[in-house]
PQR file of N, CA, C, O and H, with PARSE charges and radii, in Angstrom:
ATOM      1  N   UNK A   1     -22.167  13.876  10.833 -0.4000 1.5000
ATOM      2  CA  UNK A   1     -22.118  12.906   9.772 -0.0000 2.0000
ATOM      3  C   UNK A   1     -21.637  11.589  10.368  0.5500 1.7000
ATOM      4  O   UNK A   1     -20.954  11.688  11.387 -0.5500 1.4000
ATOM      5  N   UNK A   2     -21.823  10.680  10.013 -0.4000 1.5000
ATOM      6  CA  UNK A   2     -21.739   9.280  10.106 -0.0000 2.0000
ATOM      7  C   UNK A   2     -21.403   8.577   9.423  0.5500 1.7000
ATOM      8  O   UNK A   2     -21.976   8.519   8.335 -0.5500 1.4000
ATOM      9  H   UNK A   2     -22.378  10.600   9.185  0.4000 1.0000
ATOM     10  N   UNK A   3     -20.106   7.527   9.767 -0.4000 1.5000
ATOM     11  CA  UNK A   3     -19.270   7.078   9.020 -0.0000 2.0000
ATOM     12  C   UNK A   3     -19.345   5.416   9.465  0.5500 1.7000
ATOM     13  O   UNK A   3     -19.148   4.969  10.595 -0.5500 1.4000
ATOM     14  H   UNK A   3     -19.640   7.575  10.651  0.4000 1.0000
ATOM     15  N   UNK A   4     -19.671   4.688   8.295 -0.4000 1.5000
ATOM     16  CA  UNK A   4     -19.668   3.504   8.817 -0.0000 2.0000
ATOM     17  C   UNK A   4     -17.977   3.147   8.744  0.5500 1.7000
ATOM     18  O   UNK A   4     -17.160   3.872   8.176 -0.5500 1.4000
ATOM     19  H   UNK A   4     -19.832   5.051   7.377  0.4000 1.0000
ATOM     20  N   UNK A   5     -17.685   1.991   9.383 -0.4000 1.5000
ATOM     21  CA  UNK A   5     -16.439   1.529   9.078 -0.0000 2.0000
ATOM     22  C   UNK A   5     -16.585  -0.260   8.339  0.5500 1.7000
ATOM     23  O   UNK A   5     -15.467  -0.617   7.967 -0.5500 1.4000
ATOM     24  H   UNK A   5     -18.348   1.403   9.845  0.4000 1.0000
ATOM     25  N   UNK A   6     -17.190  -0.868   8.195 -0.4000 1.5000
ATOM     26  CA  UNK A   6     -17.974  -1.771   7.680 -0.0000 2.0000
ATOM     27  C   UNK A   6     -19.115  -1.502   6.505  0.5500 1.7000
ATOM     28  O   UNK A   6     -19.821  -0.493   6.499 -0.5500 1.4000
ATOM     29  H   UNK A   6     -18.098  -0.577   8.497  0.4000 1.0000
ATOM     30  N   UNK A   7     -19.177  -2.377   5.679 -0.4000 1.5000
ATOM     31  CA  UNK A   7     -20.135  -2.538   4.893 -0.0000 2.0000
ATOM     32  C   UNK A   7     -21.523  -3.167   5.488  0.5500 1.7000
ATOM     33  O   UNK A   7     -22.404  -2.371   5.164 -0.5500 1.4000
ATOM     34  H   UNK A   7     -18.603  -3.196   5.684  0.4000 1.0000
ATOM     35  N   UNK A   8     -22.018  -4.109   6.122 -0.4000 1.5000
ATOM     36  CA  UNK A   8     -22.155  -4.801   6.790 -0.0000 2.0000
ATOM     37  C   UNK A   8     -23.245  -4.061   7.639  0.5500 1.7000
ATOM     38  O   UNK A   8     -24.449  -4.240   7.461 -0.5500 1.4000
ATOM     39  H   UNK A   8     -21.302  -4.756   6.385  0.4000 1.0000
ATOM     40  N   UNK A   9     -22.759  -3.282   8.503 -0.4000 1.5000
ATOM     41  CA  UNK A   9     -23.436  -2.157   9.217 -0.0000 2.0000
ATOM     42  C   UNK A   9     -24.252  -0.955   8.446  0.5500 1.7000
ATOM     43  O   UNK A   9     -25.187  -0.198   8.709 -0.5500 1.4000
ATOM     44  H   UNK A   9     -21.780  -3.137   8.647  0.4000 1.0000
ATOM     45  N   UNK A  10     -23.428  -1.194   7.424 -0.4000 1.5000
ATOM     46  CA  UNK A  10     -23.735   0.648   6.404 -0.0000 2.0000
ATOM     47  C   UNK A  10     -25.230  -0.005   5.607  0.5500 1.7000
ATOM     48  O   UNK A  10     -26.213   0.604   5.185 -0.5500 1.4000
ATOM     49  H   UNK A  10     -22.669  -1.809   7.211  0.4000 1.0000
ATOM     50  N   UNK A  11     -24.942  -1.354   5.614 -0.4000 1.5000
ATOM     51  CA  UNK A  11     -26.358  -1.879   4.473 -0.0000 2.0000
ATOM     52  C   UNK A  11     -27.728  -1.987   5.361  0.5500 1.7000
ATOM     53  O   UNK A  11     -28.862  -1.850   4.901 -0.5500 1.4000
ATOM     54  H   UNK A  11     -24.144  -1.849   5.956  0.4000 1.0000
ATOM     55  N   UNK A  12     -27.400  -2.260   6.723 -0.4000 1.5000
ATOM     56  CA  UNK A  12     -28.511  -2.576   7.713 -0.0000 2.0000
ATOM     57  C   UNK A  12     -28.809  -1.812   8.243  0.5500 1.7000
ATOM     58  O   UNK A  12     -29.824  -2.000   8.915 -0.5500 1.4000
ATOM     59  H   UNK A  12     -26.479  -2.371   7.097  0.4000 1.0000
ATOM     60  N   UNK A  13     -27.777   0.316   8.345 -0.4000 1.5000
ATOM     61  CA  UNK A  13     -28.298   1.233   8.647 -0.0000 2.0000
ATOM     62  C   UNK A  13     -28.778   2.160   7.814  0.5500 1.7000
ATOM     63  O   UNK A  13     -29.100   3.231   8.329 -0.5500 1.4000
ATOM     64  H   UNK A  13     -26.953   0.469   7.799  0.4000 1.0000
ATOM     65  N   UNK A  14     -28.895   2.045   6.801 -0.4000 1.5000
ATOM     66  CA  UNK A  14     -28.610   3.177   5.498 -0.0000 2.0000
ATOM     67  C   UNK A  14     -29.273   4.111   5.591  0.5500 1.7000
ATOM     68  O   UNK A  14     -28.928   5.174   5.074 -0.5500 1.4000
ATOM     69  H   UNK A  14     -28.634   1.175   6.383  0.4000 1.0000
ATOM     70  N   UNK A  15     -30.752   3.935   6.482 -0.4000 1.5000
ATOM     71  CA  UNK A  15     -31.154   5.293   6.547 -0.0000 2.0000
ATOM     72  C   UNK A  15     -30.541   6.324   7.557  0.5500 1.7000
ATOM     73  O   UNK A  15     -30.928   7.493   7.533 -0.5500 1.4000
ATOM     74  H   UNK A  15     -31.031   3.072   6.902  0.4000 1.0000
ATOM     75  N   UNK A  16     -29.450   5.836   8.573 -0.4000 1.5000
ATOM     76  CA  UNK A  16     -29.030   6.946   9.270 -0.0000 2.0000
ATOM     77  C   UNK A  16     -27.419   6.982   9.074  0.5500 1.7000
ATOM     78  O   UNK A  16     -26.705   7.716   9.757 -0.5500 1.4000
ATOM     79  H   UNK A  16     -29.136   4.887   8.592  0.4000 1.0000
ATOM     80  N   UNK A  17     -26.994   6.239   8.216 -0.4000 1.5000
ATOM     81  CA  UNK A  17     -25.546   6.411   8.277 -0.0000 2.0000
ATOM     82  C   UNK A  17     -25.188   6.910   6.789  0.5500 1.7000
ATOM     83  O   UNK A  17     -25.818   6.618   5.772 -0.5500 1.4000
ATOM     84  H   UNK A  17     -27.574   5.643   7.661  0.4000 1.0000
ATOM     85  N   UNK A  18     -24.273   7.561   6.858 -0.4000 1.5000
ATOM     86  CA  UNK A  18     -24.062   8.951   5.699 -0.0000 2.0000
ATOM     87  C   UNK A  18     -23.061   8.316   4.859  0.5500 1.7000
ATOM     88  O   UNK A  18     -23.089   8.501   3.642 -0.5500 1.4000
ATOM     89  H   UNK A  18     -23.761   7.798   7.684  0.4000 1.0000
ATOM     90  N   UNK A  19     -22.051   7.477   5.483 -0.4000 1.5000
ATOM     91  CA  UNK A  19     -20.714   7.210   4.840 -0.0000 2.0000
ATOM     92  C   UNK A  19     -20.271   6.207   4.930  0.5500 1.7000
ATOM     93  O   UNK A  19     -19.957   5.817   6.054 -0.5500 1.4000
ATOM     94  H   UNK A  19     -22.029   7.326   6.471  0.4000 1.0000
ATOM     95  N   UNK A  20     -20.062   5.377   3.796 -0.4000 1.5000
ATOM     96  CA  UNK A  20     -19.677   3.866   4.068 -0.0000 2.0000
ATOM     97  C   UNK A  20     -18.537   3.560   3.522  0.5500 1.7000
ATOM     98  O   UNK A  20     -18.450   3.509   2.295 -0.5500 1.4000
ATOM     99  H   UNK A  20     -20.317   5.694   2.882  0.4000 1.0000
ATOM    100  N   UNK A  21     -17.202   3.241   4.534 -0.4000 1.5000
ATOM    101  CA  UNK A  21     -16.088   3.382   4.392 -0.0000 2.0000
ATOM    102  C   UNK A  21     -15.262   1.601   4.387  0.5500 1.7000
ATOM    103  O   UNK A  21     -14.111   1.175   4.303 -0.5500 1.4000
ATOM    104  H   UNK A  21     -17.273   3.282   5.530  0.4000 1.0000
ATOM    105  N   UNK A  22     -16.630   1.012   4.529 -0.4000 1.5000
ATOM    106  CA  UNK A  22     -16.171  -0.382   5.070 -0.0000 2.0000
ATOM    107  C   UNK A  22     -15.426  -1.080   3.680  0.5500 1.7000
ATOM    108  O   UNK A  22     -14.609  -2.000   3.672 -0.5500 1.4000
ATOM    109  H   UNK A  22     -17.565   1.358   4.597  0.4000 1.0000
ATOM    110  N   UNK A  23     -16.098  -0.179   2.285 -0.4000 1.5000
ATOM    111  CA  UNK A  23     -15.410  -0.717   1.176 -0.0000 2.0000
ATOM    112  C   UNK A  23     -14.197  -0.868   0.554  0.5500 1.7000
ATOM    113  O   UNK A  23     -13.941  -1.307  -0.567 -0.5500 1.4000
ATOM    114  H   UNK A  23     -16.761   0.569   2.291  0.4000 1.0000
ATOM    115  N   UNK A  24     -13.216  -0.292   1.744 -0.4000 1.5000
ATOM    116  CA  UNK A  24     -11.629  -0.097   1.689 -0.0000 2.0000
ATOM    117  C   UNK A  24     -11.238  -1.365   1.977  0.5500 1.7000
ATOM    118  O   UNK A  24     -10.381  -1.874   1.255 -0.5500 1.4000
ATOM    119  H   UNK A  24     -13.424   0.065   2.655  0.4000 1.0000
ATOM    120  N   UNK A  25     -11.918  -2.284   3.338 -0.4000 1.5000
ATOM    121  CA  UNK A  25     -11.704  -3.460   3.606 -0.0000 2.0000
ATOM    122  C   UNK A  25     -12.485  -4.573   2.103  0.5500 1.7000
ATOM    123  O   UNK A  25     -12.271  -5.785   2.107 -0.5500 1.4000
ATOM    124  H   UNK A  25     -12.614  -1.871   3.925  0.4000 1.0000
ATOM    125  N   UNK A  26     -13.248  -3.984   1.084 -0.4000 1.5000
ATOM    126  CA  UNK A  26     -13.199  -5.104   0.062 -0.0000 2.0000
ATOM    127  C   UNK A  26     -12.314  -4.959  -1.074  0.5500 1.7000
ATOM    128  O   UNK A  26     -12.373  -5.537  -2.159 -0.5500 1.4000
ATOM    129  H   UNK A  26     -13.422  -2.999   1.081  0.4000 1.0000
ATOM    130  N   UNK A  27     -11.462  -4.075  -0.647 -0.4000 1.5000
ATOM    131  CA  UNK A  27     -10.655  -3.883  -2.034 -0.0000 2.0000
ATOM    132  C   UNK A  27     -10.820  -2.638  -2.339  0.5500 1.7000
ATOM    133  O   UNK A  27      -9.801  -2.245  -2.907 -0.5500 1.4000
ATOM    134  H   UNK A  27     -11.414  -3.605   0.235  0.4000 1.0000
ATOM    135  N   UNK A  28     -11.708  -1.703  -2.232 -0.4000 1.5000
ATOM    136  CA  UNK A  28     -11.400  -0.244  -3.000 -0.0000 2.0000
ATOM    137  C   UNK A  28     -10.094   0.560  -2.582  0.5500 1.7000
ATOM    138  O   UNK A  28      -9.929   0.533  -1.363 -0.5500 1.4000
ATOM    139  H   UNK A  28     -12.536  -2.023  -1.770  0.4000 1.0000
ATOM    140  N   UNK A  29      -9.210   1.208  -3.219 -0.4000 1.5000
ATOM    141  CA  UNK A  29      -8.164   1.890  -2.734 -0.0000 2.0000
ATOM    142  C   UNK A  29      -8.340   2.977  -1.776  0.5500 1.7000
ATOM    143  O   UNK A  29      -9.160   3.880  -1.944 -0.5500 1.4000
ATOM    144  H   UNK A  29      -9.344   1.230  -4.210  0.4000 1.0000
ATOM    145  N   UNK A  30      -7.341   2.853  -0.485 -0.4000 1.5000
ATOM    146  CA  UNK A  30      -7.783   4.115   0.401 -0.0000 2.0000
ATOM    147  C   UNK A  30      -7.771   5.136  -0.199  0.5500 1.7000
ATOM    148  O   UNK A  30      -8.759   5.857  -0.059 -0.5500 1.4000
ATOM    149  H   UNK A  30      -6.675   2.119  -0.349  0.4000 1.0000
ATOM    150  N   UNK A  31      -6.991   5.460  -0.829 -0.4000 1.5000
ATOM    151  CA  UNK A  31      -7.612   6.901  -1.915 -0.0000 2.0000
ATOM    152  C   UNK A  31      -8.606   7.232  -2.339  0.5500 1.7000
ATOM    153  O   UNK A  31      -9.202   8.307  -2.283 -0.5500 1.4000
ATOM    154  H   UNK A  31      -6.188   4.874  -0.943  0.4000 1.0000
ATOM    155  N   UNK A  32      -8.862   6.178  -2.851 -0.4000 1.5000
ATOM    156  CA  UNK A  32     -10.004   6.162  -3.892 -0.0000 2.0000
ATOM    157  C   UNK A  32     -11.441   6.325  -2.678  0.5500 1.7000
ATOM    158  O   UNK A  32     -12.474   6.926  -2.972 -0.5500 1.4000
ATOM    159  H   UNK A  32      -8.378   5.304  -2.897  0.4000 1.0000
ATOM    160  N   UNK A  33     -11.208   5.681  -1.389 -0.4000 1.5000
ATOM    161  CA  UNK A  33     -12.220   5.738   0.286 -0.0000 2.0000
ATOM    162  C   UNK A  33     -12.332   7.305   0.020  0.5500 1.7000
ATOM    163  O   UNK A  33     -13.322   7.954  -0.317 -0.5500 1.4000
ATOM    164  H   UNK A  33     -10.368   5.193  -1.150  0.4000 1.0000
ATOM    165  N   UNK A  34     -10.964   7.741   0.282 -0.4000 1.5000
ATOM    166  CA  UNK A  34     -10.708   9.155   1.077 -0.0000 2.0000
ATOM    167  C   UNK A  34     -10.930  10.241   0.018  0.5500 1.7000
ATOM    168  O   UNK A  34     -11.322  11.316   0.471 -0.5500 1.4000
ATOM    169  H   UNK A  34     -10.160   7.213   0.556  0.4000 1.0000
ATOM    170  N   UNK A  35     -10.755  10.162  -1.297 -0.4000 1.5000
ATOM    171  CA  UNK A  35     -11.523  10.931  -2.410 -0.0000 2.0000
ATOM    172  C   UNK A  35     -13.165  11.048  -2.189  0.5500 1.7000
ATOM    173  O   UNK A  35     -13.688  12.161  -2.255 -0.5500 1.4000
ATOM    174  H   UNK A  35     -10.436   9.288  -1.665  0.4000 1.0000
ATOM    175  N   UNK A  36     -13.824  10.064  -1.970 -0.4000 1.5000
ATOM    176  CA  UNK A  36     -15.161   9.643  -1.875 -0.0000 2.0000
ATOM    177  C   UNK A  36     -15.847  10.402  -0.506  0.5500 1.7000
ATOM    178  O   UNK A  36     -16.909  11.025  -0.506 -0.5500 1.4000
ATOM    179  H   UNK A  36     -13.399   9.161  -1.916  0.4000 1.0000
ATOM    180  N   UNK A  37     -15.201  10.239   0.328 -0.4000 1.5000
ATOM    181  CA  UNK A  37     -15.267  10.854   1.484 -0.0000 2.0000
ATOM    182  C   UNK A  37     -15.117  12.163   1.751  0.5500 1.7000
ATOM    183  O   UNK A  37     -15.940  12.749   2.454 -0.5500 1.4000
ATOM    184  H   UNK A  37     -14.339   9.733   0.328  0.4000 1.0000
ATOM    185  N   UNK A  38     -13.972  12.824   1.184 -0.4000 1.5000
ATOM    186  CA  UNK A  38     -14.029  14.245   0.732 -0.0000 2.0000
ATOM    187  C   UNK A  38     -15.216  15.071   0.295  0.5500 1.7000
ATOM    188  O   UNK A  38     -15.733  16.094   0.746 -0.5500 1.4000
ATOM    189  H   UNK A  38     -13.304  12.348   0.613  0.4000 1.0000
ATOM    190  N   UNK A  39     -15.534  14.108  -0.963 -0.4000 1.5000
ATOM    191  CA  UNK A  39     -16.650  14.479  -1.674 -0.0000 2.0000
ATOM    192  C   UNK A  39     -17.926  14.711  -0.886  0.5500 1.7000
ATOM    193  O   UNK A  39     -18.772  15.577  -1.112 -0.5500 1.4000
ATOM    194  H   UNK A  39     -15.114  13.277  -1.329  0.4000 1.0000
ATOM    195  N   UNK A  40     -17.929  13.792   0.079 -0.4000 1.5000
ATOM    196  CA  UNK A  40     -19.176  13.907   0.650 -0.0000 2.0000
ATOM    197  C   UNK A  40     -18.977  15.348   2.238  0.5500 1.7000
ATOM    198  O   UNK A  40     -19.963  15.907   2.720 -0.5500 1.4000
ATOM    199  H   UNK A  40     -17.242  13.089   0.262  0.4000 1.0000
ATOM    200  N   UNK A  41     -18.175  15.496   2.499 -0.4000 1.5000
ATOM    201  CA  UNK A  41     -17.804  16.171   3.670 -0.0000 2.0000
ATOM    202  C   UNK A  41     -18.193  18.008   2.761  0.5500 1.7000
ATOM    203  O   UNK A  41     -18.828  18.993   3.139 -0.5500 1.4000
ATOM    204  H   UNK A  41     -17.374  15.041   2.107  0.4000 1.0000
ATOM    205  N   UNK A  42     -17.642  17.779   1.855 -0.4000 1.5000
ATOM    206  CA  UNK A  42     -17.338  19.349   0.650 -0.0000 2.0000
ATOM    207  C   UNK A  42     -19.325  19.471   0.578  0.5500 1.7000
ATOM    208  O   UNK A  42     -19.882  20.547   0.798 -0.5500 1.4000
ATOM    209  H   UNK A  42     -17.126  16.980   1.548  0.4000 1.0000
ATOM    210  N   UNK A  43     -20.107  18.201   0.247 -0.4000 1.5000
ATOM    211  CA  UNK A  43     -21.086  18.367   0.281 -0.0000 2.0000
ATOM    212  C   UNK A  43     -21.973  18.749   1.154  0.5500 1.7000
ATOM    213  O   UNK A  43     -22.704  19.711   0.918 -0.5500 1.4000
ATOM    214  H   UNK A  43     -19.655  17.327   0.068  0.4000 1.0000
ATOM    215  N   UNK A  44     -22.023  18.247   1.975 -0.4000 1.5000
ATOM    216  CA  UNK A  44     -22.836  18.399   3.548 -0.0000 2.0000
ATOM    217  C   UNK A  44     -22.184  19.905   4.335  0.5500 1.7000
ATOM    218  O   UNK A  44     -22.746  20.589   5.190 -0.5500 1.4000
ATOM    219  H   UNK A  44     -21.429  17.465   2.167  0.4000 1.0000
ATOM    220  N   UNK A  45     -21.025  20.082   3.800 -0.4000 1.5000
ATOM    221  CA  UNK A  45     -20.420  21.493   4.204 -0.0000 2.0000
ATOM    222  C   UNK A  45     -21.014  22.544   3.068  0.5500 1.7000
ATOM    223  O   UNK A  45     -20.959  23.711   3.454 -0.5500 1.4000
ATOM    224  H   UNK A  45     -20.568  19.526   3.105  0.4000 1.0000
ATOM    225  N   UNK A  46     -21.418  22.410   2.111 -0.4000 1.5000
ATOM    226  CA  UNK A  46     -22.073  22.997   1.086 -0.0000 2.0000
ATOM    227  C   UNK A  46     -23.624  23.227   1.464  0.5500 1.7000
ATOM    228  O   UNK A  46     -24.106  24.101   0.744 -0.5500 1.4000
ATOM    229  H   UNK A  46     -21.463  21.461   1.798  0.4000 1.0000
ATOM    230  N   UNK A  47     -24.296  22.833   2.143 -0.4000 1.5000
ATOM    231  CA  UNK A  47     -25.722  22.957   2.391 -0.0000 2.0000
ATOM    232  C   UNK A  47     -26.332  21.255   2.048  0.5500 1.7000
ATOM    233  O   UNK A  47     -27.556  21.237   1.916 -0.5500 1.4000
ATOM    234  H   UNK A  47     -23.904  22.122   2.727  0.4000 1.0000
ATOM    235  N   UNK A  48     -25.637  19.857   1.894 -0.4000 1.5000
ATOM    236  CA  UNK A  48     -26.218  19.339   1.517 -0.0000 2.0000
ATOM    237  C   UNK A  48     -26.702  18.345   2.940  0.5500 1.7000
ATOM    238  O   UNK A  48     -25.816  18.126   3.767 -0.5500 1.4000
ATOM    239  H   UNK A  48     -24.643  19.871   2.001  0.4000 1.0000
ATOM    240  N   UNK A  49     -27.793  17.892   3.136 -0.4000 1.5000
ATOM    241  CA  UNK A  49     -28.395  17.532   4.680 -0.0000 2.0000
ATOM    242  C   UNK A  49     -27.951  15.965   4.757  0.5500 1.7000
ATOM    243  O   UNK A  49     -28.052  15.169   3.823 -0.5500 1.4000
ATOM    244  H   UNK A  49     -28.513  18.069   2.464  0.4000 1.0000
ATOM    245  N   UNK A  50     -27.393  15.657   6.175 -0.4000 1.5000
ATOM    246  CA  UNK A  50     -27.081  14.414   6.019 -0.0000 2.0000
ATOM    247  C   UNK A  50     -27.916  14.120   6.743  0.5500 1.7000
ATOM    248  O   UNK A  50     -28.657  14.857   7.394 -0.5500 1.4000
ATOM    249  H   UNK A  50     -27.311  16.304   6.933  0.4000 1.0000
ATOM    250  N   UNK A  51     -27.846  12.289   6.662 -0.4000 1.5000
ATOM    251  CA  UNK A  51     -28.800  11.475   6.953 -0.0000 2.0000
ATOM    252  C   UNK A  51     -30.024  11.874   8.422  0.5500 1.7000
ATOM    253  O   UNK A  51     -31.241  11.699   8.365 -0.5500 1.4000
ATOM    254  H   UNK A  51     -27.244  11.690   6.133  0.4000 1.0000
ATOM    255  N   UNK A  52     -29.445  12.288   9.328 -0.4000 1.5000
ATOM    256  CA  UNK A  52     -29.945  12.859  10.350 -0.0000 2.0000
ATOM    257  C   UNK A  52     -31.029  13.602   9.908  0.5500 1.7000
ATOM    258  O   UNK A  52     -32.247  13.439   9.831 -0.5500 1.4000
ATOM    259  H   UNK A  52     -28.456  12.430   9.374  0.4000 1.0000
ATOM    260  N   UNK A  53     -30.151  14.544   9.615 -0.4000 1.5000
ATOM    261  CA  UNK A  53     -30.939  16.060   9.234 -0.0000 2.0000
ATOM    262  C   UNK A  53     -31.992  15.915   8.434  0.5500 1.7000
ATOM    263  O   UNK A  53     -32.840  16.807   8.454 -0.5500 1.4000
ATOM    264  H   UNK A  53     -29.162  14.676   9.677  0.4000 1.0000
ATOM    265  N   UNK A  54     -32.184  14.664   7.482 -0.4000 1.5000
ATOM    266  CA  UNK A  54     -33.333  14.396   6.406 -0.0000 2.0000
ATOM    267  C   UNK A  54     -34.196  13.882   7.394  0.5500 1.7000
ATOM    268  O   UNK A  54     -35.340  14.326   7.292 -0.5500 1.4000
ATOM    269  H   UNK A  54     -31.495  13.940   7.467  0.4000 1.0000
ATOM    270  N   UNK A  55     -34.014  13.084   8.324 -0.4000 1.5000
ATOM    271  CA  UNK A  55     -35.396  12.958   9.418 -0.0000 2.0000
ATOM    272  C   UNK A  55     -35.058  13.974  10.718  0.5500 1.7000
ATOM    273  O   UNK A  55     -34.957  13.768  11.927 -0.5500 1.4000
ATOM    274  H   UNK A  55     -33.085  12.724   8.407  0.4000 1.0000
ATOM    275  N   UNK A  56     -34.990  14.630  10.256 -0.4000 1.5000
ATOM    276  CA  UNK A  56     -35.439  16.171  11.523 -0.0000 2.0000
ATOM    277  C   UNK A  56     -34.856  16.013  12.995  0.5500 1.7000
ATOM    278  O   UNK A  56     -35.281  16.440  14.069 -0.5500 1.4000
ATOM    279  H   UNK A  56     -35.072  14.798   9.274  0.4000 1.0000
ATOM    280  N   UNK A  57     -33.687  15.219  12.660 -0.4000 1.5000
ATOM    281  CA  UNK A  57     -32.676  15.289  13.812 -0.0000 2.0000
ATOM    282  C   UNK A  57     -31.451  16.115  14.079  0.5500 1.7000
ATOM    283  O   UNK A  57     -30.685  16.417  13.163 -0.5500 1.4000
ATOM    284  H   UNK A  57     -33.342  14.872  11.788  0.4000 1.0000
ATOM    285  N   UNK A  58     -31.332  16.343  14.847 -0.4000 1.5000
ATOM    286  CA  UNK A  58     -29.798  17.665  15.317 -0.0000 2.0000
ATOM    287  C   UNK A  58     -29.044  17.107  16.584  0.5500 1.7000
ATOM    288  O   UNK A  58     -29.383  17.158  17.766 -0.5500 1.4000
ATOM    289  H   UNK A  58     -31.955  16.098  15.590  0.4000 1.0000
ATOM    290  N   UNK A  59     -27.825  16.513  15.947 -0.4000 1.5000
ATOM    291  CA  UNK A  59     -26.927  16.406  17.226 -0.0000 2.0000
ATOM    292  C   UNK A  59     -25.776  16.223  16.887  0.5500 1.7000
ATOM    293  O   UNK A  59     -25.427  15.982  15.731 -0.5500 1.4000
ATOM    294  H   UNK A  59     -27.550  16.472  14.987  0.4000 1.0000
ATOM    295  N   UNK A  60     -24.803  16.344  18.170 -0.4000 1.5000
ATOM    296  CA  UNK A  60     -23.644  16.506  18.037 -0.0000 2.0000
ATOM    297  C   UNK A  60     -23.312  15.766  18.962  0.5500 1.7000
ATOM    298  O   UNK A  60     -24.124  15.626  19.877 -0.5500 1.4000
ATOM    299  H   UNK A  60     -25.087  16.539  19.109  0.4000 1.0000
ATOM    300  N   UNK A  61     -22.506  15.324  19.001 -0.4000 1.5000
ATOM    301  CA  UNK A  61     -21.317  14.345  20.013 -0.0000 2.0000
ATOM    302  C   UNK A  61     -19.889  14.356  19.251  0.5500 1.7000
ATOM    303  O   UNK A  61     -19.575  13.939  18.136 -0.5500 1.4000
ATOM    304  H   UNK A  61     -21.847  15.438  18.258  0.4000 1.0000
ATOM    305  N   UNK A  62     -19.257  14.891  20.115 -0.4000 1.5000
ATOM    306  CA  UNK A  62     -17.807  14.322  19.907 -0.0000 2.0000
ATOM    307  C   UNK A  62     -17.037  14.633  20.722  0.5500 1.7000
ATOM    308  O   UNK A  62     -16.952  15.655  21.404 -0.5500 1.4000
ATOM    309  H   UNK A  62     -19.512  15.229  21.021  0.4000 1.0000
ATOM    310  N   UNK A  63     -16.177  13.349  20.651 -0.4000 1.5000
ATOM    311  CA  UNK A  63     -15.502  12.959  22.007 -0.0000 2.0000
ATOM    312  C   UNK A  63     -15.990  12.435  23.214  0.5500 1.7000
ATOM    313  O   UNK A  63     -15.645  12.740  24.356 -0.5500 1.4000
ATOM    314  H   UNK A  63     -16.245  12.519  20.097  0.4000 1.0000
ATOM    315  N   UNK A  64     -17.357  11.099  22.618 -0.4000 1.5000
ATOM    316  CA  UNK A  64     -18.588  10.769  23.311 -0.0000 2.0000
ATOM    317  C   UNK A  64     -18.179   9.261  23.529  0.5500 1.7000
ATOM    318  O   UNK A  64     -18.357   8.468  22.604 -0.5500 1.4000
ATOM    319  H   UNK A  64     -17.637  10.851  21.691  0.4000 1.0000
ATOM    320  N   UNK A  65     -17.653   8.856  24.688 -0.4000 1.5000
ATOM    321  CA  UNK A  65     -17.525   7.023  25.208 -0.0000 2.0000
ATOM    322  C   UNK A  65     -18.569   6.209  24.569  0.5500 1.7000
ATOM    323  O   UNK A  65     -19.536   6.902  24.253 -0.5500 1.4000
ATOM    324  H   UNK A  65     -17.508   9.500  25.439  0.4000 1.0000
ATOM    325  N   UNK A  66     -18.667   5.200  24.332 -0.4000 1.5000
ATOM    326  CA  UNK A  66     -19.928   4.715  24.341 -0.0000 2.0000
ATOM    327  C   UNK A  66     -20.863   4.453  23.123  0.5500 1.7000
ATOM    328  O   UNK A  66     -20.370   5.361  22.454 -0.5500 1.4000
ATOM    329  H   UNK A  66     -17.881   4.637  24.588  0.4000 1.0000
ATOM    330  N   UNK A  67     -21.476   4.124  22.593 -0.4000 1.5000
ATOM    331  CA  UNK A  67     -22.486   4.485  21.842 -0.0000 2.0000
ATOM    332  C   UNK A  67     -23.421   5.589  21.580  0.5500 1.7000
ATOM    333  O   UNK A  67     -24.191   5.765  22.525 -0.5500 1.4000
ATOM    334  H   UNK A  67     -21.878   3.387  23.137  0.4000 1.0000
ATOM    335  N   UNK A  68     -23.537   6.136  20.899 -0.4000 1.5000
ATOM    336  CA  UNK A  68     -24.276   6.986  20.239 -0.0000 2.0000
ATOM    337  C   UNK A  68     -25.160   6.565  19.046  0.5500 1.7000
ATOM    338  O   UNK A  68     -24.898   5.884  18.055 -0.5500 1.4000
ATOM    339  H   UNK A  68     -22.912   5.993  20.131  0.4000 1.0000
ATOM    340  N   UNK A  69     -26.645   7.379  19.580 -0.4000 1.5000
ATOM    341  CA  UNK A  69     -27.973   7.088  18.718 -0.0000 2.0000
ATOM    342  C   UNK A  69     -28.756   8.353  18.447  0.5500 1.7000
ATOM    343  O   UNK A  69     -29.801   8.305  17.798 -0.5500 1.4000
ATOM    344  H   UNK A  69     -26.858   7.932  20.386  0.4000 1.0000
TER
END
């Protein structure tokens, strides 16, 4: 899953980024981020396919320097 940290980024990637967290920096409460975020983690752990997975991609990285695509 993919987490933007910006809005900014999340609007110009939307088809591959899952989670847009940048809205804490316009004012939404980190709670209110980290509720939202939950929600979506409970989902995609539920069977629901994230952005990747809807165009027939599979990967994993973590703990990866660098950029990742």
């Amino acid at each position: 899953m993919k987490i933007s940290t910006n809005t900014a980024l999340y609007d110009k990637k939307r088809d591959w980024i899952d989670f847009n967290a940048g809205t804490a920096a316009q004012g939404e409460s980190l709670d209110s981020v980290g509720e939202r975020l939950l929600d979506h983690v409970l989902a995609v752990a539920g069977g629901e396919k994230t952005r990747a997975e809807q165009h027939g991609a599979r990967e994993i990285s973590i703990f990866k320097d660098g950029v990742v695509l």
